[in-house]
Structure formats: C-alpha cells, structure tokens
DRENPASE-351379 format. One record per residue: residue in three letters; z, x, y of N, C-alpha, C in turn. Coordinates in steps of 0.2 Angstrom, whole numbers, plus 5000, padded with zeros to 4 digits. Layout:
DRENPASE-351379
ALAZXYZXYZXY;...
END
This chain:
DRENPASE-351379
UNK500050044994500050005000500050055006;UNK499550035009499650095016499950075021;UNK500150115027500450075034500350005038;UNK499649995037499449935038499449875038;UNK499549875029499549815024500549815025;UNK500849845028501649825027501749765034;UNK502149735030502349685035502649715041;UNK502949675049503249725055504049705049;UNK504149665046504949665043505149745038;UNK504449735035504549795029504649895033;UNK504149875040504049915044504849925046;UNK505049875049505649885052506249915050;UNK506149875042506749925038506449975038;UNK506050005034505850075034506250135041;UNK506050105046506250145052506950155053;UNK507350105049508250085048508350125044;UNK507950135039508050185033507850265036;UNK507350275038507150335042507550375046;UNK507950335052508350325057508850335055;UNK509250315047509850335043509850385042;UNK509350415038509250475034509250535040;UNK508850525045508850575050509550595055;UNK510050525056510650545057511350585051;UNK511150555046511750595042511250645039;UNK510550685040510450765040510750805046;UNK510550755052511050795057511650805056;UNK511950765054512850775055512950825049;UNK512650825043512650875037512550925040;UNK511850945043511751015047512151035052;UNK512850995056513051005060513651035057;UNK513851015053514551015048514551085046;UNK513751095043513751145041513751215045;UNK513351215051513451255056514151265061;UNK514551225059515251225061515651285058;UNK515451255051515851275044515851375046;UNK514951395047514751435046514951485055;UNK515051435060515451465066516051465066;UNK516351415060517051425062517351495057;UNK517051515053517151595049516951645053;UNK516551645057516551695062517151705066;UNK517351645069517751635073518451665071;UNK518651665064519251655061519351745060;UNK518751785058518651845059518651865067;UNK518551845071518651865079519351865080;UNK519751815079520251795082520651855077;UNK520651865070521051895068521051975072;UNK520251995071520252065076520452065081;UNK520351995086520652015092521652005092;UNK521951975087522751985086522752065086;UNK522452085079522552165078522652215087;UNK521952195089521952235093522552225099;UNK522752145101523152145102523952175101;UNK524052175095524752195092524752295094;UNK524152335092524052395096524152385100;UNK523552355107523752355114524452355116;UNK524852315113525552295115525952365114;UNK525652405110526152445107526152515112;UNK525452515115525052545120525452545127;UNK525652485128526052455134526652485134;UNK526752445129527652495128527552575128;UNK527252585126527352685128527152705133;UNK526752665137526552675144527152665148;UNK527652625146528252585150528752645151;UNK528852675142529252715141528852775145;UNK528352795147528052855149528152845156;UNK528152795160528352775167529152775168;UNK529552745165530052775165530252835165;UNK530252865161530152935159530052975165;UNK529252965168529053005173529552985181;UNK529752915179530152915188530752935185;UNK531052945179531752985180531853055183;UNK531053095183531253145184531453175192;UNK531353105196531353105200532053065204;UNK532253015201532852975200533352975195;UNK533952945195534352935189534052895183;UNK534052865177533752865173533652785175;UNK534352765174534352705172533952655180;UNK534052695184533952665192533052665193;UNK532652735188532052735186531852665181;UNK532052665177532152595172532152525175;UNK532852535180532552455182532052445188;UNK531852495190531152495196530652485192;UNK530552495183529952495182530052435179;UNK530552385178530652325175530652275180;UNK530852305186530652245191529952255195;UNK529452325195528652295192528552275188;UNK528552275181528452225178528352165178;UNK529052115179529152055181528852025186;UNK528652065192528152055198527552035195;UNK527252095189526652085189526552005183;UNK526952015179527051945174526851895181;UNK527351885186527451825188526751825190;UNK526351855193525751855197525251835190;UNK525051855184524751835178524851775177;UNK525651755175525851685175525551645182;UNK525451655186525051595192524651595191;UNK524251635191523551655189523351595187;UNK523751615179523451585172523651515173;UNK524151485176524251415177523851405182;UNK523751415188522951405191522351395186;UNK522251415183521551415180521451355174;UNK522451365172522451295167522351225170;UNK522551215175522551165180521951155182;UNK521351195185520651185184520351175179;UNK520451185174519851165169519651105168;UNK519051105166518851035163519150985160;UNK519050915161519350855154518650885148;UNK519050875143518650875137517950825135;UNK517350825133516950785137516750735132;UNK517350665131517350645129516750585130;UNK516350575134515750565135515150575128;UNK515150645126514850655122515050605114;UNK515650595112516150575106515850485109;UNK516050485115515650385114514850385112;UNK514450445115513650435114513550435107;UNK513950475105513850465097514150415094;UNK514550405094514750345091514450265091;UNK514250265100513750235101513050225097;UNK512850275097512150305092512250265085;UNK512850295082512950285074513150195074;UNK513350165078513350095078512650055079;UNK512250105084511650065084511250065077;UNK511350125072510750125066511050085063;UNK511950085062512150025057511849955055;UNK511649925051511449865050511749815055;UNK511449765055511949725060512149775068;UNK511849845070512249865073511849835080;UNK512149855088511749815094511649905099;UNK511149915100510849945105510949915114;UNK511049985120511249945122510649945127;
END
C-alpha cells in the first residue's frame, strides 16, 4: 500500500507513532550522553579534590614559612597572629565575594522542564497542543 492509497486517519496515526518513536530516541540518546558526561565529570571532580587536598597542604607551609620569616623580625607568637589576622582579612573578602556571585546567579531554567513536558503531553494519545 503506498502513501497515497492510506487513509488521512491511518496517515495520522502513523505520524503519532513516528512522533513517539522519535521522542523516546531522543530521551534514550540524552540519557545516554548524560550517563557518558556524567563519568567524565565524576573523574574531574575527584582530580580536582586531590589537587585540592595538595594545594591545602601547599597553604599551610606557605603559612608556616610566613610566620617563620616575620619571626625573624618580631617575637614569634606576635609574628603568628599578624599572619592570622591576614588571613582572616583575606577569608572575609573571598567570603563576600563568593556570596556576591551566589546571589547573582541565575534561577534554574525551569522553562525548559515545562517545554518538555509540554512536548511529551502533546504526542500522548488524547494529548492537546497548544
């Protein structure tokens, strides 16, 4: 039977059925490209802890080497808390910063989450376009 000879009812399911198939390939190949960026991800995030737990250790011996070098100039402990109170200075300044930046960011773009849902109601049987 070729395109022709189909009724528009048989035409129209067809298209229902086409229109299924072609959303749940997408959301398969999305799932799947998630799957396959979220194992890259989980490998980043672990490198970047590692490198983090170094760096931290990095810090501390910078701290201790800054102390260190203002004692030879001052009493120790009086060396120690001048370099504990830059520290603290620069934390609060990082801490504004970084709440600054939290407070601008974006809402999450829950526009996109109704499109699609919208979409998947419209192939549904019974479903309504809008």
């Amino acid at each position: 039977m070729s395109a022709d000879d189909r009724s528009v009812g048989r035409l129209a399911a067809d298209l229902t059925e086409d229109v299924s198939t072609l959303v749940r390939d997408e959301i398969a190949l999305a799932k799947r490209d998630l799957a396959t960026a979220g194992k890259r991800v989980g490998v980043g995030v672990c490198l970047f802890g590692a490198a983090g737990v170094i760096a931290w250790f990095g810090v501390g011996t910078l701290v201790a080497a800054a102390v260190l070098g203002l004692a030879t100039a001052v009493d120790a402990w009086l060396a120690a808390l001048i370099v504990a109170a830059a520290l603290f200075v620069v934390a609060a300044v990082a801490g504004l910063v970084g709440k600054g930046s939290v407070q601008s960011a974006p809402e999450p773009p829950a526009q996109r989450a109704e499109s699609i849902q919208a979409d998947v109601d419209a192939v549904k049987p019974g479903g309504t376009h809008d």
